[in-house]
Backbone bond lengths (Angstrom), bond angles and torsions (degrees), N, CA, C in turn:
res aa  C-N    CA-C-N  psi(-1)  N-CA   C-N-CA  omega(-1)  CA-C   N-CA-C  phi
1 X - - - 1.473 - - 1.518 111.05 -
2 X 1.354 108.79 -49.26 1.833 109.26 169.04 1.437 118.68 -55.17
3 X 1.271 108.33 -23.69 1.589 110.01 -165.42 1.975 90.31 -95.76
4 X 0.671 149.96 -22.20 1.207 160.79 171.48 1.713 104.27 -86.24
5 X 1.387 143.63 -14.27 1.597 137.06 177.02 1.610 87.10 -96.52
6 X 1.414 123.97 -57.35 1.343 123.09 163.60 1.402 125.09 -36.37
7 X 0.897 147.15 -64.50 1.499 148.66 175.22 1.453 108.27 -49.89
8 X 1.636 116.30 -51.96 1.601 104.78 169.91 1.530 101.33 -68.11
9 X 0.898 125.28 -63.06 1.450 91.99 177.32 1.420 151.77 -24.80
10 X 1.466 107.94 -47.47 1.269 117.62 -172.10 1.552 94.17 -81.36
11 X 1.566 133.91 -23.88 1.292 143.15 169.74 1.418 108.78 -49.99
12 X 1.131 131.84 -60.69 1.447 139.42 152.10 1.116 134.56 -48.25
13 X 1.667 139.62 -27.54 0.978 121.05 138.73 1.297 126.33 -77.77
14 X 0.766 122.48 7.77 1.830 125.74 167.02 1.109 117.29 -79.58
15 X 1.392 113.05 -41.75 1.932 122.17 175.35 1.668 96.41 -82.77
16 X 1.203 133.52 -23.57 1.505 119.28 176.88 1.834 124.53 -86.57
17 X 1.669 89.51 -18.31 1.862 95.33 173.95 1.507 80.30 -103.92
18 X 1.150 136.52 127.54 1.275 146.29 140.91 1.843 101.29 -111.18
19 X 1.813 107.31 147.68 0.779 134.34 179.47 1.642 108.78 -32.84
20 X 1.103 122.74 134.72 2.046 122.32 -167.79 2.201 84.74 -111.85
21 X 1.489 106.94 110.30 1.839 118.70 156.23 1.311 97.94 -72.79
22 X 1.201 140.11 105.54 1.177 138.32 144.18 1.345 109.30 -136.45
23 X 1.628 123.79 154.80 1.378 133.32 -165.86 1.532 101.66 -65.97
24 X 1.385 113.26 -45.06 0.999 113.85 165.42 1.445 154.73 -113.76
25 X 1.485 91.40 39.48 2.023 117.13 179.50 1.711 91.58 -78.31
26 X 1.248 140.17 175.68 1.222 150.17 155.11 1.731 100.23 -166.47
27 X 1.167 103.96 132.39 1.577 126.82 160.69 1.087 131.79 -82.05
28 X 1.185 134.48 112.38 1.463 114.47 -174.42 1.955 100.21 -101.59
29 X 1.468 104.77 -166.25 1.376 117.43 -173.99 1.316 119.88 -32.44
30 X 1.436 106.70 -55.44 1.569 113.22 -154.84 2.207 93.83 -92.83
31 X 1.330 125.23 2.84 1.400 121.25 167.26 1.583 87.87 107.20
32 X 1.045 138.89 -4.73 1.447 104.16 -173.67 1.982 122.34 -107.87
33 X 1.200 90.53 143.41 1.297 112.55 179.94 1.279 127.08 -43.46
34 X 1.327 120.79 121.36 1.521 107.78 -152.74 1.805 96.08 -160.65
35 X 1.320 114.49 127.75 1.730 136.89 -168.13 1.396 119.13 -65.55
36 X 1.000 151.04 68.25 1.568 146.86 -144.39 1.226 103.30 -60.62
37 X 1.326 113.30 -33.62 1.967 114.72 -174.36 1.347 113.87 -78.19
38 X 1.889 112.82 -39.54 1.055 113.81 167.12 1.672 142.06 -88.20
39 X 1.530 90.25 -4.04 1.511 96.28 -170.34 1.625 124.56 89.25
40 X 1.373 109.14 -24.15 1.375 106.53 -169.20 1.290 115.46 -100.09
41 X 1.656 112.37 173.46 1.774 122.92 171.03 1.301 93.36 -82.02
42 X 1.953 114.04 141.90 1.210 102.32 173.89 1.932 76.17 -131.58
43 X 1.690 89.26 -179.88 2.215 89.04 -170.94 1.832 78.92 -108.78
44 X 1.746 103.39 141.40 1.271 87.42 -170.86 1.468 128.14 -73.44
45 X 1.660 98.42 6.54 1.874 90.14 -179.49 1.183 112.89 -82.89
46 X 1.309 107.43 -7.89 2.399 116.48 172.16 1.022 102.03 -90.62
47 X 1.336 134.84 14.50 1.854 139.85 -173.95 1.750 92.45 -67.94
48 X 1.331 121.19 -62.56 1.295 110.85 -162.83 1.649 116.56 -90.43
49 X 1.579 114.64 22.08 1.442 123.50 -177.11 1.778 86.64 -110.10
50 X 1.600 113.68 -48.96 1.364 100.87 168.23 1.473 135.68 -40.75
51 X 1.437 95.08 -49.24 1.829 101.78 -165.98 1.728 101.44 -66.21
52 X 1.227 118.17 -36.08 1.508 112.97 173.82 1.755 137.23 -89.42
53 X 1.909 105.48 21.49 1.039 129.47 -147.58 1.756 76.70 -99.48
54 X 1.181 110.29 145.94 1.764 137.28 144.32 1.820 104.28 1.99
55 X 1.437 89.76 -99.44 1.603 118.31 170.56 1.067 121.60 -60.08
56 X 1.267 143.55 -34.61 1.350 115.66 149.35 1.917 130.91 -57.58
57 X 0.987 98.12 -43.76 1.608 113.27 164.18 1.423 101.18 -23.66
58 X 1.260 112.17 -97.66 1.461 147.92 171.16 2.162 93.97 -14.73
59 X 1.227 102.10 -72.01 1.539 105.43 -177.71 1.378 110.88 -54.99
60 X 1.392 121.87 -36.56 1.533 122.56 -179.66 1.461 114.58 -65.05
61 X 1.682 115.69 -40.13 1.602 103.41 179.32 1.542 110.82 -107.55
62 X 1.677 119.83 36.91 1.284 117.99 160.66 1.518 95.39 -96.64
63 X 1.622 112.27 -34.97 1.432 109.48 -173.65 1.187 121.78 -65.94
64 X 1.670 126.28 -33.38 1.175 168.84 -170.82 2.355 95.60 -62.99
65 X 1.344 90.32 -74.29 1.301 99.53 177.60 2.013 110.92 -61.10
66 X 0.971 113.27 -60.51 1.440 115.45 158.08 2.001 116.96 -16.72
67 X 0.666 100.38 -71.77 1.602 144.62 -169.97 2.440 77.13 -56.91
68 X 1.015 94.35 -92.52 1.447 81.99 171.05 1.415 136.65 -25.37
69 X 1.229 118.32 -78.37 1.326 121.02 179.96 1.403 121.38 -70.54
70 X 1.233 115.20 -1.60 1.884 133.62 153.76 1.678 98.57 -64.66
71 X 1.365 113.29 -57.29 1.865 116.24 171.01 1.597 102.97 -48.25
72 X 1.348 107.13 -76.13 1.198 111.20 -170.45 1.914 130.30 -39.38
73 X 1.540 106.48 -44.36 1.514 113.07 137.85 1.472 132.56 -24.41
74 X 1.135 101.34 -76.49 1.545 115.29 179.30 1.484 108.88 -64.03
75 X 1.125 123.54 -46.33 1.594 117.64 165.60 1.836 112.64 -27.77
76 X 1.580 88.60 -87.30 1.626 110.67 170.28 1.839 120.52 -31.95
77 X 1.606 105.55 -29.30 1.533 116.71 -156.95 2.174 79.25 -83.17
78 X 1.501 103.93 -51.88 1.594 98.60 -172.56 1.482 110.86 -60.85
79 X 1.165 118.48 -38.04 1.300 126.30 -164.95 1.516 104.80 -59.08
80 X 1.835 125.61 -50.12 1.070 101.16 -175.42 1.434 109.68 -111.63
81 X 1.909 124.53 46.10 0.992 106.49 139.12 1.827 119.14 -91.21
82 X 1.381 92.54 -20.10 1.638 86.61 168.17 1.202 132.31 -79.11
83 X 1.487 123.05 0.72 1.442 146.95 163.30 2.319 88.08 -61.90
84 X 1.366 91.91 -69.41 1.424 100.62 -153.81 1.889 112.52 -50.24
85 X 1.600 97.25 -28.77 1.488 117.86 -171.89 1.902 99.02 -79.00
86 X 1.430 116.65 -34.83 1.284 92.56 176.44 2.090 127.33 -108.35
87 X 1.429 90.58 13.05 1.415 112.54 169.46 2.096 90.59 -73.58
88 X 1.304 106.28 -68.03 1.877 127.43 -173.01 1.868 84.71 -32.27
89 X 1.617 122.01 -72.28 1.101 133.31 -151.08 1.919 103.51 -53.95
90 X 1.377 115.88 -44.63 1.134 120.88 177.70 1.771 121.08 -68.94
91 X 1.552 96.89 -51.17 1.437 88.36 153.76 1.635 134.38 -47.31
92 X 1.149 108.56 -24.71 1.995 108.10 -178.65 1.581 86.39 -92.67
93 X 1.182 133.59 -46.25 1.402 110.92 -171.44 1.804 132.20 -53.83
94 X 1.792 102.44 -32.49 0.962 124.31 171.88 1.596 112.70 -54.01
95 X 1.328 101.17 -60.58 1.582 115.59 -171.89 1.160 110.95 -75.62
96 X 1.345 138.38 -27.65 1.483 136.44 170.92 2.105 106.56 -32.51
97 X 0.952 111.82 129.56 1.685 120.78 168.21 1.506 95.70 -77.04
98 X 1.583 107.97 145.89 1.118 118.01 151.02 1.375 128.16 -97.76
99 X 1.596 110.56 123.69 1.855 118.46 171.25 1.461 122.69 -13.08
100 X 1.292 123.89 117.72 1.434 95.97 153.48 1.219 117.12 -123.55
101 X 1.625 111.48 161.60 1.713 94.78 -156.23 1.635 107.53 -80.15
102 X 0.991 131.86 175.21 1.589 138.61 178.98 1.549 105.63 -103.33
103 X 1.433 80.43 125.76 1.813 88.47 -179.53 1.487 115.27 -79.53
104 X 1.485 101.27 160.80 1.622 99.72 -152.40 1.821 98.04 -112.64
105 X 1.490 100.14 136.88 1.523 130.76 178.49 1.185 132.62 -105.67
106 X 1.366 113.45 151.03 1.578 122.08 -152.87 1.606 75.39 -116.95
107 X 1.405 98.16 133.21 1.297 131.33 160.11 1.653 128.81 -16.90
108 X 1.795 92.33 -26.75 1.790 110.73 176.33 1.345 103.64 -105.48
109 X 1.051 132.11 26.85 1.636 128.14 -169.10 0.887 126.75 68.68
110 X 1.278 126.76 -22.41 1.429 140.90 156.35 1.502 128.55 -64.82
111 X 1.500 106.96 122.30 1.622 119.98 -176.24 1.469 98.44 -49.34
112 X 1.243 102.82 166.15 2.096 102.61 177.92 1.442 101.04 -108.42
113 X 1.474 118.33 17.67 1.956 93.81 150.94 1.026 88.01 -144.46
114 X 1.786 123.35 65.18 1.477 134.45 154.58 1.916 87.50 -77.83
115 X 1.125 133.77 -55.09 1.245 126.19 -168.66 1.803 118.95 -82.92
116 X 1.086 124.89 123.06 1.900 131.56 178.18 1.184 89.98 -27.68
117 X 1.426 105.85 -81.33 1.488 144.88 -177.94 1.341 132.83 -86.14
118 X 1.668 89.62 103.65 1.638 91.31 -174.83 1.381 124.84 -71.74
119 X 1.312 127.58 -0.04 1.475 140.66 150.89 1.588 101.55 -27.01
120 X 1.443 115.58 -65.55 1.139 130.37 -139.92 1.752 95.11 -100.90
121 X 0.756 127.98 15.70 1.793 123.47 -178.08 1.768 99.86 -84.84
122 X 0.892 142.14 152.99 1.218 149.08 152.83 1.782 117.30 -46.39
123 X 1.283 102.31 136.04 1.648 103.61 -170.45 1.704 96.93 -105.09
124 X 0.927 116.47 116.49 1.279 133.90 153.85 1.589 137.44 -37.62
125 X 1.641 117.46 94.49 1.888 94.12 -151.99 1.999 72.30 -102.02
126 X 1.799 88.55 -174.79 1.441 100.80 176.45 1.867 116.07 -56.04
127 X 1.211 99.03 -37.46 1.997 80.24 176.36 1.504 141.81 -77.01
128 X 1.454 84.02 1.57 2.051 89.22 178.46 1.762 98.77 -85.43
129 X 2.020 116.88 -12.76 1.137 79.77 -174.31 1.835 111.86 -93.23
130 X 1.783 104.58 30.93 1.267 102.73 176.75 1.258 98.75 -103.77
131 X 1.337 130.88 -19.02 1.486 127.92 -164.93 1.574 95.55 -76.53
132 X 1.624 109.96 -38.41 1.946 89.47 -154.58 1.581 124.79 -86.11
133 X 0.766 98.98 135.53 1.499 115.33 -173.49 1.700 122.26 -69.14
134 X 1.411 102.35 129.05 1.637 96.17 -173.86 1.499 113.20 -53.08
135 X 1.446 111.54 158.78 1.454 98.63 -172.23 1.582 94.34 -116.64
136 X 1.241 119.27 177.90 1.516 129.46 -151.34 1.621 87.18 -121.17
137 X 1.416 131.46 93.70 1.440 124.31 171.66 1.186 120.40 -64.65
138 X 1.347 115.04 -28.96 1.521 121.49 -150.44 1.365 97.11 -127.11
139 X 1.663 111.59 118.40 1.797 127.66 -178.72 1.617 112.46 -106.71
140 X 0.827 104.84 152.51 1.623 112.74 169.11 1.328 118.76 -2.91
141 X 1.264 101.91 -61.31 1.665 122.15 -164.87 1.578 102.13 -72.93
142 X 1.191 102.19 -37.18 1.434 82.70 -178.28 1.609 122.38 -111.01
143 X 1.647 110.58 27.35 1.419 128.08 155.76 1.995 102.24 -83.47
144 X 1.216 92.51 -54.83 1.687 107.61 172.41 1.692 122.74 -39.60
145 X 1.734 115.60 -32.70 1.133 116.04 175.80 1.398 107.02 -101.92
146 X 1.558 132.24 -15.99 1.288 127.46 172.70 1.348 116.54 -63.23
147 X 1.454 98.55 -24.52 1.386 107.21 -159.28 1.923 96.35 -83.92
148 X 1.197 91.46 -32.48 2.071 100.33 -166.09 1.525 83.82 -75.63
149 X 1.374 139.75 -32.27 1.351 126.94 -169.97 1.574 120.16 -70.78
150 X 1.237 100.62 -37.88 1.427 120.29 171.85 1.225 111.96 -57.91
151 X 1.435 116.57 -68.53 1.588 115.04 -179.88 1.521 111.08 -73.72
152 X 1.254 133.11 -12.25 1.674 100.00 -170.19 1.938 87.77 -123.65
153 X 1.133 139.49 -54.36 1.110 146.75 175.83 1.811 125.09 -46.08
154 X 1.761 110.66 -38.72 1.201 103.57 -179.54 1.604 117.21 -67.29
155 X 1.643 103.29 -48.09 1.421 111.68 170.96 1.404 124.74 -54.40
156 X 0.768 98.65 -1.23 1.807 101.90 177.91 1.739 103.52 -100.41
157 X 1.294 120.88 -41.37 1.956 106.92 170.13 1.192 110.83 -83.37
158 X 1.525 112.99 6.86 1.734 82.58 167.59 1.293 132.24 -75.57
159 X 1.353 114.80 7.94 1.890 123.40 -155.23 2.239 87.15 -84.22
160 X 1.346 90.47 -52.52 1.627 98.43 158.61 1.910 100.53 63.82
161 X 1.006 123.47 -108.77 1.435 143.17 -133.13 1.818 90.05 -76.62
162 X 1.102 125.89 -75.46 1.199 125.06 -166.59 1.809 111.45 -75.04
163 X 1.384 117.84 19.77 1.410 118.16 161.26 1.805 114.74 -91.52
164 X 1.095 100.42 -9.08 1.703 95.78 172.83 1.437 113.83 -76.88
165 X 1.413 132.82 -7.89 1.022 142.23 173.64 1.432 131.95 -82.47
166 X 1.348 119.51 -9.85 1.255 129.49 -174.70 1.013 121.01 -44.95
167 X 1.522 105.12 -71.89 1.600 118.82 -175.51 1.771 102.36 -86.11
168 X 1.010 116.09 31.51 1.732 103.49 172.18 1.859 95.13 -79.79
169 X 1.233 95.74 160.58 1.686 108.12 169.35 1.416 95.94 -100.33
170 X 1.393 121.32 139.37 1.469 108.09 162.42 1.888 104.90 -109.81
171 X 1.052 112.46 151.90 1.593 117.93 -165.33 2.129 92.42 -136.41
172 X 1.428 105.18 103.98 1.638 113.89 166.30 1.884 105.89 -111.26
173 X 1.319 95.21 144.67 1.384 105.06 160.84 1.564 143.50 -58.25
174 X 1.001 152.35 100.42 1.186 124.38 -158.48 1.589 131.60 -48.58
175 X 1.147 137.81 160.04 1.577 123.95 -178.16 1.106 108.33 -134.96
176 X 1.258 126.37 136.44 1.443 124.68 165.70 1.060 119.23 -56.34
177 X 1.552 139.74 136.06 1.418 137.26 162.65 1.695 134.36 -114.52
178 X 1.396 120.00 81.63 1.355 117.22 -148.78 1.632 93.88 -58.04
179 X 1.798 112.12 147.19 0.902 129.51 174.40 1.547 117.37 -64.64
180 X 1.323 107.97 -24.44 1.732 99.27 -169.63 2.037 103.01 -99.41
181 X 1.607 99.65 143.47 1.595 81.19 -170.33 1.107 104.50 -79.30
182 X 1.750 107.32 -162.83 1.295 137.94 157.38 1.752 117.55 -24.20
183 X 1.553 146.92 87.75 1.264 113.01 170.95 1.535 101.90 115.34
184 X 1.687 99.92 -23.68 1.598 81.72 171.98 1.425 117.96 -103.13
185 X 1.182 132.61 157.83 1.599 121.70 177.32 1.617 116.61 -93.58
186 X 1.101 88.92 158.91 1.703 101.27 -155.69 1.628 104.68 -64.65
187 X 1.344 112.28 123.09 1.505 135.25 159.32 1.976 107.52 111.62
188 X 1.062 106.23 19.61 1.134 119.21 -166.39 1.487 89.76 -108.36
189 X 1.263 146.61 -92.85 1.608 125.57 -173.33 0.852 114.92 -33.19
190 X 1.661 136.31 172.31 1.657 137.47 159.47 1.333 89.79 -176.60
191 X 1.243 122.20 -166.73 1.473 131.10 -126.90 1.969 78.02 -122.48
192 X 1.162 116.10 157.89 1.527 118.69 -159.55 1.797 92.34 -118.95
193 X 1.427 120.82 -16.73 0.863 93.83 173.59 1.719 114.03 -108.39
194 X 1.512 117.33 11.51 1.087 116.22 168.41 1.586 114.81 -79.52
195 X 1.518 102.43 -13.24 1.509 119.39 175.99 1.550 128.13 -73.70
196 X 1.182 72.13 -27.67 2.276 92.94 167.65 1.284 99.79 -77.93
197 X 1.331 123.77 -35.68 1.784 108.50 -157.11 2.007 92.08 -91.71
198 X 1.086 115.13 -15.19 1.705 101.44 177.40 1.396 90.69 -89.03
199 X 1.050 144.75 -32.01 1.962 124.82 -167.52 1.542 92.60 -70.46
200 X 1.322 125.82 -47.12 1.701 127.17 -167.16 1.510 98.91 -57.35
201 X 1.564 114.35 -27.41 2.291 87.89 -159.70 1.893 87.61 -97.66
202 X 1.385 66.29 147.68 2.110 78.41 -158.74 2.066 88.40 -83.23
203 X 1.380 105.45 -170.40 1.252 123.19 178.48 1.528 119.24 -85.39
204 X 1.448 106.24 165.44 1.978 90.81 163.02 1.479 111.41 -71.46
205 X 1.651 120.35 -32.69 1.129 100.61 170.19 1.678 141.46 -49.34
206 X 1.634 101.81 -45.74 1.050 127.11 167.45 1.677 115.77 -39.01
207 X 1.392 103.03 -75.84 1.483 118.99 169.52 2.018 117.72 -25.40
208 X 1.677 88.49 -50.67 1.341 102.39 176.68 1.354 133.44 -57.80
209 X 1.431 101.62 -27.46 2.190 118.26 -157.30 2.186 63.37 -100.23
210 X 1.004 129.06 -80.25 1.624 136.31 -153.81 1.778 87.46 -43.60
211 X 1.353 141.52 -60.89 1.366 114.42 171.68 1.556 150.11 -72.19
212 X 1.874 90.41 5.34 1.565 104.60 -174.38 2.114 93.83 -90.44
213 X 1.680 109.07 -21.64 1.250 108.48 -147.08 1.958 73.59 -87.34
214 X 1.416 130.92 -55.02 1.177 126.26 -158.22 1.931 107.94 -53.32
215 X 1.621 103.77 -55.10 1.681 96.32 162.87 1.184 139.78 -46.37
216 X 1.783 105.28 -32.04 1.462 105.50 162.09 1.543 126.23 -66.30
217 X 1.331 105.16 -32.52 1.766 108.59 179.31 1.961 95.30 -69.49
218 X 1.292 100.63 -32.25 1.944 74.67 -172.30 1.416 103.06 -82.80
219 X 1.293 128.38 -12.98 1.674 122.76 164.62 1.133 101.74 -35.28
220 X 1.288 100.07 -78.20 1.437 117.84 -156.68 1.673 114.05 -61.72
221 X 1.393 109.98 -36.14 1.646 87.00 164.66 1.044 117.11 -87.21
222 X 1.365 145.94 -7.25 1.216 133.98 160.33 1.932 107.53 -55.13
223 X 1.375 127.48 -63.13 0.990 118.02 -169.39 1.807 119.16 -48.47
224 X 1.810 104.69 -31.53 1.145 88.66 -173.12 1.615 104.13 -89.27
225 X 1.216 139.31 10.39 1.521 132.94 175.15 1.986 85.48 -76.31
226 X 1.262 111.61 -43.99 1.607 96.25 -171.80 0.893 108.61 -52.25
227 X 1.481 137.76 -47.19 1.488 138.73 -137.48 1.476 100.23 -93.11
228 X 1.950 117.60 -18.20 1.450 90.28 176.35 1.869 94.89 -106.27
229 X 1.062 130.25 -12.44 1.565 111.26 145.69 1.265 126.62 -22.44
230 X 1.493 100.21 -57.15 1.685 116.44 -160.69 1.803 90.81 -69.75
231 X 1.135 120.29 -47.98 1.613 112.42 -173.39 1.470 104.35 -87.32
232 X 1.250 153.70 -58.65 1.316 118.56 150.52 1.991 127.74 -6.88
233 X 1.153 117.17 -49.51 0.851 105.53 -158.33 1.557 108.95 -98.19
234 X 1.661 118.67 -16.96 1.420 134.94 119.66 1.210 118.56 8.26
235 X 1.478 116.38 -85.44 1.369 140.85 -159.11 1.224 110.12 -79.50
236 X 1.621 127.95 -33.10 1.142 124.61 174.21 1.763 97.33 -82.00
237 X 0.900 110.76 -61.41 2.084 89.43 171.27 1.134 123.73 -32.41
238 X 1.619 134.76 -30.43 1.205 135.46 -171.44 1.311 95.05 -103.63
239 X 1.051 132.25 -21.94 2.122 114.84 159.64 1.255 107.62 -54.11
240 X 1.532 92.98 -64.25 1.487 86.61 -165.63 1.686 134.68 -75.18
241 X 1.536 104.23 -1.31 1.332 104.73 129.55 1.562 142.45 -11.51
242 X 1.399 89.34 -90.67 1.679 138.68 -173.96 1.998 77.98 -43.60
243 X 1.160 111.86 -59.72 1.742 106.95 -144.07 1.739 87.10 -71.05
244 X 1.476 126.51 -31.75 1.199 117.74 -157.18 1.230 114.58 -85.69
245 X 1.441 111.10 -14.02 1.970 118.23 161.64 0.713 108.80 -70.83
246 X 1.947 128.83 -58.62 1.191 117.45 146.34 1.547 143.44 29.73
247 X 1.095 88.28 -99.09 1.775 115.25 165.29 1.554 129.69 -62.37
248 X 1.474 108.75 -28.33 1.201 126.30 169.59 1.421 121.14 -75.18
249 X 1.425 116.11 -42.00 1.219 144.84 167.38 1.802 115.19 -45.25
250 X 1.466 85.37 -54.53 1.957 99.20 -176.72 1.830 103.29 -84.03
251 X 1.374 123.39 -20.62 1.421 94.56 152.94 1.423 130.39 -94.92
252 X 1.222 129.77 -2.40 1.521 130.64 168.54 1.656 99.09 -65.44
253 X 1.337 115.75 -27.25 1.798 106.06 -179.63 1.348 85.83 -104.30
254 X 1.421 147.38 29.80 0.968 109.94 155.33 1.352 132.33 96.33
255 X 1.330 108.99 -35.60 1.546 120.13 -174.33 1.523 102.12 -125.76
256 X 1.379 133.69 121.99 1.852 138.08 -172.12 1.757 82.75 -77.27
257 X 1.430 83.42 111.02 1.795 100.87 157.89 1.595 96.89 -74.56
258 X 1.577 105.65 152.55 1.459 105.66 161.68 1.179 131.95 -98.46
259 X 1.510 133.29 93.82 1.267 157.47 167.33 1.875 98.58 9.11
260 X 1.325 114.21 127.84 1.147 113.81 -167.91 2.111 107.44 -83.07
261 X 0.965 108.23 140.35 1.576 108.55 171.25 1.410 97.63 103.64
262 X 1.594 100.92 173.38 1.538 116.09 -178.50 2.072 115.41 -50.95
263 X 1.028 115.98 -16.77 1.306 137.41 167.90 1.220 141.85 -77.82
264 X 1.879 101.10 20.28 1.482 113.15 -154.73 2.048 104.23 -87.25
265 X 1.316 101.14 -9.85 1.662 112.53 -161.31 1.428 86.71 -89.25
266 X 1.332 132.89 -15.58 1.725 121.57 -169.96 1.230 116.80 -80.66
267 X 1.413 105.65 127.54 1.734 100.68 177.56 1.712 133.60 -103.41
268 X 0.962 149.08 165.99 1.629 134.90 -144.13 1.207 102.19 -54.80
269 X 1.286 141.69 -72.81 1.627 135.08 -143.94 1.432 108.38 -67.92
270 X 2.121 109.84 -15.02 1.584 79.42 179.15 2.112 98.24 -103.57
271 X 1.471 95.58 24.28 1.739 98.25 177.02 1.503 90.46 -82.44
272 X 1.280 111.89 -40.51 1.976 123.48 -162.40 1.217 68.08 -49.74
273 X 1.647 128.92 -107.46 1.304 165.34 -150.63 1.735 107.61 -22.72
274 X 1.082 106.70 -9.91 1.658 99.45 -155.25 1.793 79.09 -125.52
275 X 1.101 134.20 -38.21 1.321 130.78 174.64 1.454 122.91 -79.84
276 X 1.290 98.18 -26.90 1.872 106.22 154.43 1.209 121.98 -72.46
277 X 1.345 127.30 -34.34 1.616 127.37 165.12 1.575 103.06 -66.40
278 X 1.608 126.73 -46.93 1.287 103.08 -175.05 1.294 121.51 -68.18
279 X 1.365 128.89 -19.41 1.510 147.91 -159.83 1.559 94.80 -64.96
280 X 1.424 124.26 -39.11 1.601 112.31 -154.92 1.633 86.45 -93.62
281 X 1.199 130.59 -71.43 1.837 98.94 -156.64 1.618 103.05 -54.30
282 X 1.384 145.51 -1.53 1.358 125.77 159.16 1.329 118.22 -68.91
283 X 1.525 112.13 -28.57 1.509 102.52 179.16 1.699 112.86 -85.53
């Protein structure tokens, strides 16, 4: 009976993971499902919660953009070797020598309209053609340039076929290119960095707690600038105290002690006066 709840089981998940077509699902050895953009194992029934997730997004059009300018390279990389192949092709055309034909000889060394009058040319019997001697066409100089033609001139036309192309203009149409790829459904890519600027703008709530917290910080330093006012102004009440016993002190003996501190020249009504002004912001 267990071996039979097992088997439907494993029957059912087999018909519920079915194989995930996506451009970018990949399987490896052992069957499992795995994100090419993201790197990760995904289980294939989260296949379509993945493809519309945050982070995958984001990984699909870095890969996406990647993937371009790898084209765009290779474009540029062909372009100027066929630049280089039909610059090569013009150079051998330039330098190529032109033929010239070989002038034509009479059997005696003599050109055949060395004579006006062919009356008068010399007639040829059978023994001059034992006397004459082969002649040597080819001199130094021109073993010397066969030889420079060979080595520096041949290698230069072999580039050949793709130098007629240089100077072509090429003229394409423009094409539309929908932004979303192959496989994904429509409104689901978007631009990754327009995706940064919606996580950054906060909420009204947000906005709200961030201006209740900034009024609270100026509460609070406002209260404590009072509190050292309030003791500043403390301390100078309790000097001037100190100076006004002081003073009281040195006429019961008789003799005006001099009030201790920079304040020793002040006399009572402006001690009253100056301790009655401090008295009210304490109260």
């Amino acid at each position: 009976m267990s071996d039979a709840r097992s088997l439907l089981r494993r029957a059912k998940a087999a018909d519920s993971e079915k194989r995930v077509t996506h451009p970018l699902a990949l399987y490896n050895a052992s069957g499992q499902l795995r994100c090419a953009a993201c790197g990760t194992t995904v289980k294939p029934h989260a296949w379509e919660g993945h493809v519309i997730s945050k982070a995958h997004r984001t990984q699909a059009a870095r890969l996406r953009a990647e993937e371009e300018k790898e084209q765009a390279r290779k474009r540029k990389a062909e372009e100027n070797v066929e630049m280089e192949d039909v610059d090569e092709g013009k150079r051998a055309r330039t330098a190529e020598p032109e033929p010239t034909p070989p002038q034509p000889q009479s059997t005696g060394g003599l050109p055949l309209d060395f004579f006006s009058d062919p009356s008068q040319a010399p007639v040829l019997g059978e023994d001059d053609d034992d006397m004459e001697m082969p002649l040597n066409n080819h001199t130094t100089i021109d073993d010397e340039f066969a030889a420079f033609s060979k080595a520096v001139l041949q290698p230069a036309l072999k580039p050949g076929g793709m130098n007629v192309y240089e100077a072509a203009t090429v003229i394409a149409e423009p094409e539309l290119v929908s932004n979303v790829p192959d496989g994904f459904p429509a409104g689901v890519t978007g631009d990754a960095e327009g995706e940064v600027k919606e996580v950054v703008e906060e909420t009204e709530e947000e906005k709200r707690k961030r201006l209740q917290e900034e009024d609270r910080e100026l509460i609070m330093d406002r209260l404590r600038d009072e509190e050292m006012a309030q003791e500043e102004a403390d301390e100078r009440v309790t000097r001037l105290k100190a100076r006004l016993e002081a003073v009281r002190a040195g006429k019961a003996q008789g003799t005006a002690a001099p009030a201790p501190g920079p304040a020793s020249g002040v006399d009572k009504k402006t001690l009253l006066k100056m301790l009655r002004g401090k008295k009210k912001p304490a109260a």
